[in-house]
SERO-564686 format. One record per residue (C-alpha): residue number from 1; x, y, z. Coordinates in nm, 3 decimals. Layout:
% SERO-564686
REC, NUM, X, Y, Z $
...
% end
This chain:
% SERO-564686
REC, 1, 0.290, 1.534, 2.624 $
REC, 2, 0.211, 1.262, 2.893 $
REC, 3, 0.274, 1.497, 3.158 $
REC, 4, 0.051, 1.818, 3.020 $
REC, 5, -0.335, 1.874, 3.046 $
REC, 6, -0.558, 1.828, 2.698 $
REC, 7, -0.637, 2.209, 2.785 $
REC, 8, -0.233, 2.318, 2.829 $
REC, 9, -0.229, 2.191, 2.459 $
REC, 10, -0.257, 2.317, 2.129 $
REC, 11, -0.261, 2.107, 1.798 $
REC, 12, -0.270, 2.293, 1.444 $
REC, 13, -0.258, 2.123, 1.143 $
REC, 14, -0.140, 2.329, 0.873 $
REC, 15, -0.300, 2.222, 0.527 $
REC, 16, -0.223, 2.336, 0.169 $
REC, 17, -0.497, 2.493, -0.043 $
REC, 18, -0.494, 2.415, -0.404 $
REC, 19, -0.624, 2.733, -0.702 $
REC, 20, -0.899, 2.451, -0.702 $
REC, 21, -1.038, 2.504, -0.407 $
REC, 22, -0.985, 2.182, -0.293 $
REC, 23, -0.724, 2.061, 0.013 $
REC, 24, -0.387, 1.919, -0.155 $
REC, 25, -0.393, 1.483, -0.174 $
REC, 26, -0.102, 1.468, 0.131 $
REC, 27, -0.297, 1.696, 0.304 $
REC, 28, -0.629, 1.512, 0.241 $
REC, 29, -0.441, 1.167, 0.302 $
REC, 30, -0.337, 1.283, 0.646 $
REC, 31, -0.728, 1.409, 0.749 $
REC, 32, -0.825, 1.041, 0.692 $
REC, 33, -0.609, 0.902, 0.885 $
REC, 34, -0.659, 1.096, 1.186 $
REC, 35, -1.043, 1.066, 1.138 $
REC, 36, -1.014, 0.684, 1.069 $
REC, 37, -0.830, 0.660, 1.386 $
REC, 38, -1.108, 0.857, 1.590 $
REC, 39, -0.851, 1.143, 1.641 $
REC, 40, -0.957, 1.426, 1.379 $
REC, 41, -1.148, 1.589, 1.713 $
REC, 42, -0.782, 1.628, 1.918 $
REC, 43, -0.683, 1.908, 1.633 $
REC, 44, -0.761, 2.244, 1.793 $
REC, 45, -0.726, 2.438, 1.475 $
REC, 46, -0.656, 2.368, 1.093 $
REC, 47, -0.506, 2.673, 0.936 $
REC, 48, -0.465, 2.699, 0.533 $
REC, 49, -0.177, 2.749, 0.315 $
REC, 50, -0.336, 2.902, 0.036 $
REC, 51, -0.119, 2.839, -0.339 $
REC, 52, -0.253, 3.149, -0.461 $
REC, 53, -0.189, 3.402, -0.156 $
REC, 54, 0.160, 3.346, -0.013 $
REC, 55, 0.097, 3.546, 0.241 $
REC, 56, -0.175, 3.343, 0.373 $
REC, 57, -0.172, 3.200, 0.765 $
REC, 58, -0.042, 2.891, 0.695 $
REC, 59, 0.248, 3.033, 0.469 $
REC, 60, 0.322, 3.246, 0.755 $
REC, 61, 0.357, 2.953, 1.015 $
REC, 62, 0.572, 2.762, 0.733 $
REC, 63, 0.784, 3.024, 0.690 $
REC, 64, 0.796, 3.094, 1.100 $
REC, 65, 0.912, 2.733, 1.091 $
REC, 66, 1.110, 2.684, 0.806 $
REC, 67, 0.867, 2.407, 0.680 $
REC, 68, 0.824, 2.384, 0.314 $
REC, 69, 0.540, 2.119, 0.248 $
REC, 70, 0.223, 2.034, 0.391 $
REC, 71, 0.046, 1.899, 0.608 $
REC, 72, 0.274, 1.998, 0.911 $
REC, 73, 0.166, 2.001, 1.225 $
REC, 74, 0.238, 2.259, 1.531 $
REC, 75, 0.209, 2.135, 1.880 $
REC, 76, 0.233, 2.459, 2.182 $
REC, 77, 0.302, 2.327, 2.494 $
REC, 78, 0.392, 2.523, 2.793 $
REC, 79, 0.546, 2.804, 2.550 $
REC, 80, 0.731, 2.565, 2.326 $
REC, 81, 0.626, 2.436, 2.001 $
REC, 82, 0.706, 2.081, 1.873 $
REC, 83, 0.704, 2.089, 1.480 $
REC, 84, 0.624, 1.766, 1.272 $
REC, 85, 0.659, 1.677, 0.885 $
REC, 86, 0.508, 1.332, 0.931 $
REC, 87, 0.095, 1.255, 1.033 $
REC, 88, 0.236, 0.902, 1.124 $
REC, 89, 0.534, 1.099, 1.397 $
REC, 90, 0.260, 1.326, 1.534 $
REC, 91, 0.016, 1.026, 1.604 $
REC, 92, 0.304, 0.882, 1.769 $
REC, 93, 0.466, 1.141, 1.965 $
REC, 94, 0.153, 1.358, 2.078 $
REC, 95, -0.179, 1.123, 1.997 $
REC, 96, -0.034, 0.769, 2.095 $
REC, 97, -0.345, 0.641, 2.272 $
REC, 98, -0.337, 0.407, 2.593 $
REC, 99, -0.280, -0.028, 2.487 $
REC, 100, -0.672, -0.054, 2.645 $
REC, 101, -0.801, 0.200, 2.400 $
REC, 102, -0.656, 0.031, 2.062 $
REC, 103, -0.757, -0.289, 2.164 $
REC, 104, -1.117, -0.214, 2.189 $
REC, 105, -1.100, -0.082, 1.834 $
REC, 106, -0.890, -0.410, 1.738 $
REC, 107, -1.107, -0.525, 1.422 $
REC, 108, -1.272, -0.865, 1.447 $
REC, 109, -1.068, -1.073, 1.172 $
REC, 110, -1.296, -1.402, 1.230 $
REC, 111, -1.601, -1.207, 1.097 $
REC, 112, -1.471, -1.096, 0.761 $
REC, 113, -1.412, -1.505, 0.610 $
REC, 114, -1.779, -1.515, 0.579 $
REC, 115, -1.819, -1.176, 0.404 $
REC, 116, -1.778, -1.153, 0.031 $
REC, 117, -1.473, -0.976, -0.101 $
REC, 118, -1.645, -0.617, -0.162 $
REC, 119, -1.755, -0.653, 0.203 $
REC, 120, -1.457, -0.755, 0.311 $
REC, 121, -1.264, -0.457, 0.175 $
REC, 122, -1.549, -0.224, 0.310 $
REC, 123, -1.536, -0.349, 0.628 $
REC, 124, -1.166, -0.283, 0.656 $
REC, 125, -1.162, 0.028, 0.510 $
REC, 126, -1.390, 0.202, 0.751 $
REC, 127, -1.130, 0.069, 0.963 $
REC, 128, -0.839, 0.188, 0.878 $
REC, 129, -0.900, 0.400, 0.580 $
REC, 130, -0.577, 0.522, 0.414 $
REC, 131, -0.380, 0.339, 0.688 $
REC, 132, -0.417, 0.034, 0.445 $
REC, 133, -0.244, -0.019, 0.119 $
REC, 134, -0.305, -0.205, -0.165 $
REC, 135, -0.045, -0.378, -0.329 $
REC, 136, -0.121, -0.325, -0.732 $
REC, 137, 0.067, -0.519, -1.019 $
REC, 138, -0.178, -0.750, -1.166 $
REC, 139, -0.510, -0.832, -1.255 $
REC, 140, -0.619, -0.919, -0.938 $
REC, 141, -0.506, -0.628, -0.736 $
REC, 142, -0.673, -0.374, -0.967 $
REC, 143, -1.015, -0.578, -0.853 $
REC, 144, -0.905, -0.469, -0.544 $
REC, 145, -0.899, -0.100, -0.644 $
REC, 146, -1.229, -0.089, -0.808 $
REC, 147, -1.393, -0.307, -0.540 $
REC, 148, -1.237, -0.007, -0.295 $
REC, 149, -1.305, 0.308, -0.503 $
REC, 150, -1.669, 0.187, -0.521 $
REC, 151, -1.655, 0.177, -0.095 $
REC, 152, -1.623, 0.544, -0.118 $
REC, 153, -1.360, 0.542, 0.181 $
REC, 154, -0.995, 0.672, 0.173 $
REC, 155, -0.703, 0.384, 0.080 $
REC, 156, -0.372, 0.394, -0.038 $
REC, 157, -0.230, 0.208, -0.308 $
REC, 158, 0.154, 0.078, -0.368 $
REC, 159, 0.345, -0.088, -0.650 $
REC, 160, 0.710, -0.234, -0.702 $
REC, 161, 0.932, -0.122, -1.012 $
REC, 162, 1.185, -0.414, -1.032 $
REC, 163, 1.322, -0.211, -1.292 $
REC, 164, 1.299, -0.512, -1.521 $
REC, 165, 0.900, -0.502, -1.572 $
REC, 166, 0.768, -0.507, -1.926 $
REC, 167, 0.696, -0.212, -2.123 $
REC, 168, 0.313, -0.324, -2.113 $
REC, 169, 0.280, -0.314, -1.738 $
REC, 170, 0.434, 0.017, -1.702 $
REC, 171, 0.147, 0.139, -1.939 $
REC, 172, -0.064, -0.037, -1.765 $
REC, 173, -0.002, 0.132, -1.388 $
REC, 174, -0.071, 0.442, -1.564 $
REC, 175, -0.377, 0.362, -1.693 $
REC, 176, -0.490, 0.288, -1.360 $
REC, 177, -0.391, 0.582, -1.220 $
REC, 178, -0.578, 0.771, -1.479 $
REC, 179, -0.829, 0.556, -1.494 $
REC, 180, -0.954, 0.567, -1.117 $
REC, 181, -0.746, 0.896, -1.042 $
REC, 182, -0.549, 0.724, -0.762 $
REC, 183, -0.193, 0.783, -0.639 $
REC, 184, 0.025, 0.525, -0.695 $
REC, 185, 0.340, 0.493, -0.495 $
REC, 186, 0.622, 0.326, -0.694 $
REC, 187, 0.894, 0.191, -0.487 $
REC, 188, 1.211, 0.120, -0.662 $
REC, 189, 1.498, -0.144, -0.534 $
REC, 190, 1.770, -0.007, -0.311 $
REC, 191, 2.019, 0.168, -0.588 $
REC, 192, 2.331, 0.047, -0.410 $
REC, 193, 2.236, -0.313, -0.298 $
REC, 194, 2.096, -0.384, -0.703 $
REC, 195, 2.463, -0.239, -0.814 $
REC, 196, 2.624, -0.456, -0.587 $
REC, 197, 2.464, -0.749, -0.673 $
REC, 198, 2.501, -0.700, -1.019 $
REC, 199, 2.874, -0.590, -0.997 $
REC, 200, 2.944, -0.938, -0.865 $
REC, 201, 2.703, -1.170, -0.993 $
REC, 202, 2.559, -0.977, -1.340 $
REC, 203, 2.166, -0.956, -1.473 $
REC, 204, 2.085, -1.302, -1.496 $
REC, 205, 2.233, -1.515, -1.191 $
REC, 206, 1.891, -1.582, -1.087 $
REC, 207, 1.931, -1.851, -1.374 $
REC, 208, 2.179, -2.007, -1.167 $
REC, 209, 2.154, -1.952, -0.806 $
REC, 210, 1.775, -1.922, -0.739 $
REC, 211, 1.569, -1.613, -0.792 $
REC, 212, 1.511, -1.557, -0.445 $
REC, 213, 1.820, -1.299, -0.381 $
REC, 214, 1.748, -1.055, -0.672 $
REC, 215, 1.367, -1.111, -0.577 $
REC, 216, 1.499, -1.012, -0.252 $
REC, 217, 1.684, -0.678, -0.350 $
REC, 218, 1.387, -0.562, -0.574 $
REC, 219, 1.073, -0.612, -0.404 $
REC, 220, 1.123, -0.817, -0.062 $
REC, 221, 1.306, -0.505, 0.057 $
REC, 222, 1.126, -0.217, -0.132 $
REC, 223, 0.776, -0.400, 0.021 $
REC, 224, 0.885, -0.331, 0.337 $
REC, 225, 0.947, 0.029, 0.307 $
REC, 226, 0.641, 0.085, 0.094 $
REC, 227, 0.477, -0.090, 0.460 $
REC, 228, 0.630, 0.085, 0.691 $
REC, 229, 0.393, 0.295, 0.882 $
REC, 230, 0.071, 0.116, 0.761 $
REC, 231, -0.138, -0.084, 1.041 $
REC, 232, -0.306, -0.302, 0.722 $
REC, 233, -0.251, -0.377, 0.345 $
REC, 234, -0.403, -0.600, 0.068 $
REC, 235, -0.309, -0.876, -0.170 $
REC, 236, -0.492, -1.026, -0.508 $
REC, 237, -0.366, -1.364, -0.371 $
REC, 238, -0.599, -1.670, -0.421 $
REC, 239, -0.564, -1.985, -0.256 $
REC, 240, -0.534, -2.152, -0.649 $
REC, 241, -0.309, -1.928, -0.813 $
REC, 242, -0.062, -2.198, -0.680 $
REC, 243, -0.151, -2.514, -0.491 $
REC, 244, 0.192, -2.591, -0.412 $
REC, 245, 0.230, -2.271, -0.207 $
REC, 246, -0.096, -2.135, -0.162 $
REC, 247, -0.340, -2.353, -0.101 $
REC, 248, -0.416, -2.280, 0.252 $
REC, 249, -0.437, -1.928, 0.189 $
REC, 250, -0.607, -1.722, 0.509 $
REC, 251, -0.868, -1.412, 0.420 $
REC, 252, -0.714, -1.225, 0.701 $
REC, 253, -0.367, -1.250, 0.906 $
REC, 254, -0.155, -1.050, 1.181 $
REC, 255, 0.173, -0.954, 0.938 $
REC, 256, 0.439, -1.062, 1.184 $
REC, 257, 0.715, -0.945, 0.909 $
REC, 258, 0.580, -0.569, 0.879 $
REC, 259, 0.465, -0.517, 1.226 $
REC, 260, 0.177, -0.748, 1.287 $
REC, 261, -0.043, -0.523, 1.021 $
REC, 262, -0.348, -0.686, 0.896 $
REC, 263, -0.264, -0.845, 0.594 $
REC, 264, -0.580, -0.926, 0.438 $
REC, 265, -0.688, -1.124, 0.043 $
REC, 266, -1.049, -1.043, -0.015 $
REC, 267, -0.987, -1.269, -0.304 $
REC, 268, -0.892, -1.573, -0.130 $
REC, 269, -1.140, -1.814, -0.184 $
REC, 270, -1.200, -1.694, -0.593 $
REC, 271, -1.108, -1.822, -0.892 $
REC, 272, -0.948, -1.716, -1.180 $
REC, 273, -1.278, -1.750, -1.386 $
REC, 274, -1.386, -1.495, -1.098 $
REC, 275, -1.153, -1.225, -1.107 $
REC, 276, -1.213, -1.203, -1.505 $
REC, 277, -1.573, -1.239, -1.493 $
REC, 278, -1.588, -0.927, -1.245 $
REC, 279, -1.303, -0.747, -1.457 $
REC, 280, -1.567, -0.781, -1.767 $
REC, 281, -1.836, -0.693, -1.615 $
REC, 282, -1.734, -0.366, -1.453 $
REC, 283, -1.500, -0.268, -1.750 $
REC, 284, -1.217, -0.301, -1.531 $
REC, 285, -0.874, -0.195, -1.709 $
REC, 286, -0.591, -0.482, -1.746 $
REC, 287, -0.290, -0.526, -1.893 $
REC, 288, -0.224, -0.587, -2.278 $
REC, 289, -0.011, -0.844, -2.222 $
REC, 290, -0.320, -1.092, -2.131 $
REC, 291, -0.397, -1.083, -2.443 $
REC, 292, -0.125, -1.243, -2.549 $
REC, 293, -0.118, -1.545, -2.379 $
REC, 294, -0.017, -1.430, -2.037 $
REC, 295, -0.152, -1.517, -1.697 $
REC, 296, 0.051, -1.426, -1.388 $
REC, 297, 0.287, -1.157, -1.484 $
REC, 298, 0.553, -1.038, -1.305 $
REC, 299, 0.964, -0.962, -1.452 $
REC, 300, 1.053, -0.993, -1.816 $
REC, 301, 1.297, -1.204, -1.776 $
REC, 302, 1.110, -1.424, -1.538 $
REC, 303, 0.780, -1.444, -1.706 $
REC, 304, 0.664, -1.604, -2.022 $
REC, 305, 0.328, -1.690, -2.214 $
REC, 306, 0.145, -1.939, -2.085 $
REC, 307, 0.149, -2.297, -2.291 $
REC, 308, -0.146, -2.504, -2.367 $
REC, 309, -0.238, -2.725, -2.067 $
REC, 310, -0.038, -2.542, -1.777 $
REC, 311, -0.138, -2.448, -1.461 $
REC, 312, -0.142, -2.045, -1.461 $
REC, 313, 0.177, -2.011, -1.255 $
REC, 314, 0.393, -2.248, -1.412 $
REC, 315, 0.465, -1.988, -1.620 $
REC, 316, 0.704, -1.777, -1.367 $
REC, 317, 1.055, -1.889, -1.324 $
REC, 318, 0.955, -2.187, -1.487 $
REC, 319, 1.339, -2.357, -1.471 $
REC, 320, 1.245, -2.402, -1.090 $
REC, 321, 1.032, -2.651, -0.864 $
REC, 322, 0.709, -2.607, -0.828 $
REC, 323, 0.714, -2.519, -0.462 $
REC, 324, 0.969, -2.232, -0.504 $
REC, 325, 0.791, -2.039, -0.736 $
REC, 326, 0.750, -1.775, -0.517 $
REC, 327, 0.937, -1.408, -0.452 $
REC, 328, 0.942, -1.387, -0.090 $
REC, 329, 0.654, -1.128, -0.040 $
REC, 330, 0.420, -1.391, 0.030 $
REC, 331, 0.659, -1.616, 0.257 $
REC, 332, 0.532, -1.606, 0.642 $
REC, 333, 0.885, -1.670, 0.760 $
REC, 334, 1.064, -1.318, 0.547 $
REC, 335, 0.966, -0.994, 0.463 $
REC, 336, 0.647, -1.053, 0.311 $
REC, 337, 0.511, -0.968, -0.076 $
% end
């Protein structure tokens, strides 16, 4: 591709056509990231699979190719054609830009402390669109998804099924999906590495041994593939959800764990009197079990009502110190939360 002239070139992007009218979600997805990257105009042609005529163009070319979902791209070069399943591959392979180029479109990280968290989140957004994913389980991170649904621009949103959640916070990532009809991608722990570890070591030795190795198995290691492609993400953190681990808590970061992405926390510098203020106010969906005396929510087995007089956090693998009380996502020095 290096090699060949822009005008030796053609790029097609094949898209799917819903009975709707309306492009399919991957296909829609892809679009934004191209155009959020400032590379929609280097597509020479977008050709539709329609669902209701299968013998539309772009069921031809899948067919032609034996390709059998969309988007898929078609790259003629020099009278071969390069196929590719992937938006994130074709970027790479046939758009990769020059090192001068991306770092003139580097976002300014400095600027965004002073900016309140719906700015913040706009601001990174126009960025890098659905190139940034939110990471949903609580209270906080469904701020996040309002505060970005009312931006208008394309994100992506991501959550982790431990397998060992309660029955209330499944019902509860539904009714946000319903509620602001968003995708949600639920990444589940590696089947063989949560079968070993239980095979040797049973359901509870996080009792005895730590938390930080089942933590590790089912949602240190699904976090990372539920990052991999994405240049930025978001977290409901807040600097005092836990003062002991927390407390210097940056708006904005470089990931160094998931590729130096941007990790950013538009809710850094809130409180907890904050984040249910604005859920109130905007009628903002949460889950059930909040109402029964539960603050930060995560595993069944690791999270309990919170007693009269605790901090909010003291009531997640309470049996430990203070300072461990965390999974590992959040950790600068492992695959990051």
């Amino acid at each position: 591709m290096a090699t060949t002239s822009t005008s030796d070139v053609r790029r097609i992007m094949v898209k799917k056509r819903l009975a709707s009218g309306r492009p399919c979600d991957k296909c829609a997805q892809a679009e934004a990231i191209l155009r959020d990257r400032g590379l929609w105009e280097r597509i020479d042609d977008v050709v539709w699979a329609d669902e209701t005529d299968p013998k539309s163009p772009g069921h031809a070319l899948a067919a032609e190719h034996g390709v059998t979902i969309a988007p898929f791209f078609l790259v003629e070069s020099a009278g071969a054609v390069n196929v590719y399943k992937s938006v994130l591959s074709f970027i790479k392979k046939e758009l990769s830009e020059p090192a001068t180029v991306r770092a003139s479109t580097e976002l300014d990280l400095a600027a965004l402390d002073p900016l309140s968290p719906p700015e913040r989140i706009e601001r990174v957004l126009k960025h890098y669109g659905s190139d940034c994913a939110i990471a949903f389980s609580g209270a906080e991170d469904v701020v996040l998804i309002d505060m970005a649904a009312n931006t208008g621009q394309s994100f992506s949103v991501f959550c982790l099924d431990t397998g060992r959640l309660h029955p209330e916070t499944y019902a509860f990532i539904e009714r946000v999906r319903e509620h602001y009809r968003v995708g949600i991608d639920v990444m589940s722990p590696n089947a063989a590495a949560l079968e070993a570890l239980v095979s040797e070591k049973g359901l509870f030795s996080f009792r005895q041994d730590g938390h930080h190795e089942c933590c590790g198995i089912r949602k240190v290691e699904p976090l990372g593939r539920a990052l991999r492609g994405k240049r930025a993400w978001m977290t409901g953190q807040r600097r005092d959800q836990s003062p002991a681990t927390r407390d210097g808590l940056a708006v904005s970061a470089l990931d160094a764990a998931h590729g130096d992405a941007l990790k950013l926390n538009p809710l850094a510098d809130w409180s907890s009197s904050d984040v249910w203020k604005y859920i109130r106010d905007h009628d903002v969906p949460y889950n059930a079990l909040h109402d029964r005396g539960y603050v930060s929510i995560g595993c069944e087995p690791c999270t309990r009502a919170l007693r009269p007089g605790e901090h909010e956090r003291a009531a997640r693998w309470w049996w430990e110190d203070a300072t461990k009380r965390e999974c590992g996502l959040h950790l600068p020095v492992a695959s990051d939360d």
